[in-house]
Structure formats: structure tokens, C-alpha cells
N, C-alpha and C positions, 0 to 999 in steps of 0.2 A: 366492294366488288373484288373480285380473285383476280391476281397478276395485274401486270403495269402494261400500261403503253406507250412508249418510245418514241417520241419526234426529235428526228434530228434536222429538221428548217435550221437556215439561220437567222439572223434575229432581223427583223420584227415578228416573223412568222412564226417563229417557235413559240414565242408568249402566246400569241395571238391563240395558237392550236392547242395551245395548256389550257388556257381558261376558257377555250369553247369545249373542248374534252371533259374539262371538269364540272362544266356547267350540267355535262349527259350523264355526270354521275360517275366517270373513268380516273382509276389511277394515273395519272399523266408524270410522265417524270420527261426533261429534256434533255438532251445536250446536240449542241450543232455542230454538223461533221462538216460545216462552212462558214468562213467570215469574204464577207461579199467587201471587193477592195474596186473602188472607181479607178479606173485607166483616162488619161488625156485621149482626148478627140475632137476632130476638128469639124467642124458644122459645113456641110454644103450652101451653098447661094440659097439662102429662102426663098428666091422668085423661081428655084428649080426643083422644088418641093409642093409639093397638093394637098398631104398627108400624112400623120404618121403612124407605126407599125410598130406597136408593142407590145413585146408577148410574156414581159415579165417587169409588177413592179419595182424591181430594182432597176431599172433601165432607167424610171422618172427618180427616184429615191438618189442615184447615184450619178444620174445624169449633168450635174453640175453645170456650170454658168451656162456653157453651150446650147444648153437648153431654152435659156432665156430670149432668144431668137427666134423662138419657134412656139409659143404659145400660143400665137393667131391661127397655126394649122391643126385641125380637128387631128382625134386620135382612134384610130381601131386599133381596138384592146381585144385581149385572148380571153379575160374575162373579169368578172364582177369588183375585185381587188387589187385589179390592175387599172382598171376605170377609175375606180376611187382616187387612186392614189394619182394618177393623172387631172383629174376635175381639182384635187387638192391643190394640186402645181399651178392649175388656172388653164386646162386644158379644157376646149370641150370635145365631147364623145360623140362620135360618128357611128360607133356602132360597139358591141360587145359578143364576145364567142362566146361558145358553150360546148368546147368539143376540140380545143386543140390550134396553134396561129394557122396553121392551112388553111383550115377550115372558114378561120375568119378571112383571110385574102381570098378566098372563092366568091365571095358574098360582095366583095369590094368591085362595085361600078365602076367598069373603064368610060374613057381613058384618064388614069389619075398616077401620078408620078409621086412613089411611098419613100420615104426614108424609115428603114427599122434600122430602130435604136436595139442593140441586142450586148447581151453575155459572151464574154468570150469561147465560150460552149454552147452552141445555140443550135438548132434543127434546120437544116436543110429545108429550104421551101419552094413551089412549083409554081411561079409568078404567071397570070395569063401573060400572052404580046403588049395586050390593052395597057396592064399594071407593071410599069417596070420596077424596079426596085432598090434602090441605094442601102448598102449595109454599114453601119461604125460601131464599133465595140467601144461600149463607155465604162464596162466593169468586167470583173473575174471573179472566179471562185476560189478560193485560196483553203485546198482541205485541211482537216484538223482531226487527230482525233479522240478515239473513245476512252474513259480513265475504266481503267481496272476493273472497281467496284461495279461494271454492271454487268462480268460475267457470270456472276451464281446468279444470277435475275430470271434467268428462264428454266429454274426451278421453283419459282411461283407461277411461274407464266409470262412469256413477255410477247408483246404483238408491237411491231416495228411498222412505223410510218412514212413511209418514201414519198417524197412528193416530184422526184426527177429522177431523169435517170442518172444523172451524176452522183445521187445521194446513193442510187441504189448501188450502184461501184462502189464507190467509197466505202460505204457502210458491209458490205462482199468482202473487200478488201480486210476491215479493221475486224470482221470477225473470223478471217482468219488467224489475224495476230492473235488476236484475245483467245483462239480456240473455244469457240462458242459450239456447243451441242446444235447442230442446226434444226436437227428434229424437234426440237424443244420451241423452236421458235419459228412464228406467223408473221408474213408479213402483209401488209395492206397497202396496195400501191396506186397511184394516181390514173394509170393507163395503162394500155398492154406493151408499148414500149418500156415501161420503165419494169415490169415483172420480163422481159428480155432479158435485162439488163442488170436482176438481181441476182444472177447466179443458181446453185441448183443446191439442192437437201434438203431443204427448208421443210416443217412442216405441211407447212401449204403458202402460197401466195394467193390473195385475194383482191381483184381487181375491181378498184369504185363503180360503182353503174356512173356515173358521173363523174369527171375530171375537177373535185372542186374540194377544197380542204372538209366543207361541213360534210358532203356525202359518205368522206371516207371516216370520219368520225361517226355517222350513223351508220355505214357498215359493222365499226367495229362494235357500237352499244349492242346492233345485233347479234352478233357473235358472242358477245360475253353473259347474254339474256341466259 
């Protein structure tokens, strides 16, 4: 198939999106424009906790001992990979999103007292009265970036994978450095926050019908048909 596509996740997710990509028959090449670093944090009282609120598996991946206090309280998860990776830890799952962590706290029956485990870059969220909400940052994104060789790349084609909006900055960012022809390149972004947040020239940006790594991978098979 003509031209490559470009995930910049960082790892675990970056493999993960190579070999479902290539599974669809896609050029996939990688590089991550983040290495996800755990920060120290201190755990609240578990008898002052109900549930917890995680809207990214590296929250359980990076969450470290502290965690271990907290595996008797169920998890709403933003979605299907974040669940996983929680059930992994010895969590279980109260519920699963499909559309963003808001969305999942609108769903959440009061009255329940949430601790989200979050990124040190994380979205602002609209708690009912019912659902209060405790915040502790257990990791950060520490940017990185792009080598050289993958400026003449979008003279074959290149279609760029955003999966935040942080990537979509960064990735803004390093193709200014690199002076990338922006017309020449497509990006495919996870939500309409994060095509905000990609900046402008671009060929086109193309927004998943769905918020989920496989969606935006079957967008792009479509586009390359």
C-alpha cells in the first residue's frame, strides 16, 4: 500500500497501534514524541474513597505501590484499554466509556466519592454535587523528539496518528523544526479536541467516528482503499 502512517503513542501503545495497523495491511512506522515518567503521590484514606476515575492506562501502568491500597474500589474507565489494564492490576470494573472521561462521570450514580488517578496534563472535568472528586497526578509526559529522516516521508505520503491532544502539540511543534510541507500531510485524530489542538496547513485532518485506537486505524485503511 502507497505511503506510511505515523504513530507517535508512547510505548506500550505505539507497538500495540504498529501491529494492529499492519495487521489492516498499513505501512506503520513509529516513533514516540513521549516517554510517560511516574511522579510520587500520596494516597487519600481508602474509607474516603468509593471509586476510582481513570481516564488513561498509564495512570494504572505508572501508578505504583500507592495503588496497592486501592484495589478493593471498583474502576470507571474512559475505555476498553484502560479497563484491561486495570482488571490486569486486580481492579474490577464498574463501568467502561465510549466517548471521552466526562462522559463516563455523567453515567457515575451519586452519591459516590471518586479519586481520579490522572497525567500531569489532564482535562478539566464537570463533577455532579452527588460525585465529588479527588485529583493526584501519578505520571507526566516527558516530550521527545522527531529524528531527521522522516522529513522527505510525506513525499510518499505520510498520514499522522494523534491519539491527544498533547501529541497533537508536540507533533505541531517538531514539524515546525523539521519544516515538514504540511500540505503533503494528513492527520487522523482521536476527537475534535485534539484536531483543535493540531494546528493549521495540514492537508486535511480527519476526525475518528469513534475515540478508540482500532477506529482510527479503520479510518485510515479507508482512506488509503
Amino acid at each position: 500500500m502507497r505511503g506510511y502512517v505515523l504513530t507517535v503513542r508512547p510505548q506500550p501503545g505505539l507497538a500495540a497501534t504498529i501491529k494492529a495497523g499492519e495487521a489492516l495491511g498499513l505501512n506503520m512506522i513509529g516513533y514516540p514524541l513521549f516517554e510517560i515518567r511516574s511522579r510520587a503521590w500520596e494516597c487519600p484514606d481508602p474509607d474516603t474513597i468509593d471509586a476510582l476515575l481513570i481516564g488513561s492506562a498509564n495512570a494504572i501502568r505508572h501508578g505504583g505501590a500507592a495503588l496497592q491500597s486501592l484495589t478493593s474500589k471498583p474502576v470507571y474507565a474512559v475505555g476498553q484499554t484502560t479497563a484491561q489494564a486495570a482488571r490486569d492490576a486486580g481492579f474490577a470494573i464498574a463501568d467502561i466509556g465510549n466517548g471521552g472521561l466526562q462522559n463516563v462521570l455523567d453515567n457515575v450514580p451519586g452519591p459516590q466519592r471518586l479519586l481520579r488517578i490522572a497525567g500531569a496534563q489532564h482535562v478539566a472535568l464537570d463533577p455532579p454535587e452527588s460525585v465529588p472528586i479527588t485529583t493526584v497526578i501519578a505520571y507526566e509526559s516527558a516530550p521527545l523528539a522527531l529524528p531527521e529522516p522522516l522529513r522527505p516521508l510525506h513525499d510518499l505520503g505520510l498520514i499522522v496518528l494523534l491519539h491527544s491532544a498533547a501529541a497533537a502539540q508536540q507533533f505541531d511543534r517538531e514539524a515546525r523544526r523539521l519544516a515538514f510541507e504540511r500540505s503533503r500531510v494528513r492527520l487522523v485524530v482521536i476527537g475534535p479536541r485534539v484536531a483543535d489542538a493540531a494546528g493549521a496547513g495540514w492537508q486535511a485532518i480527519h476526525v475518528s467516528p469513534t475515540p478508540s485506537d482500532k477506529a482510527m486505524l479503520e479510518l485510515v485503511q479507508a482512506m488509503c482503499i
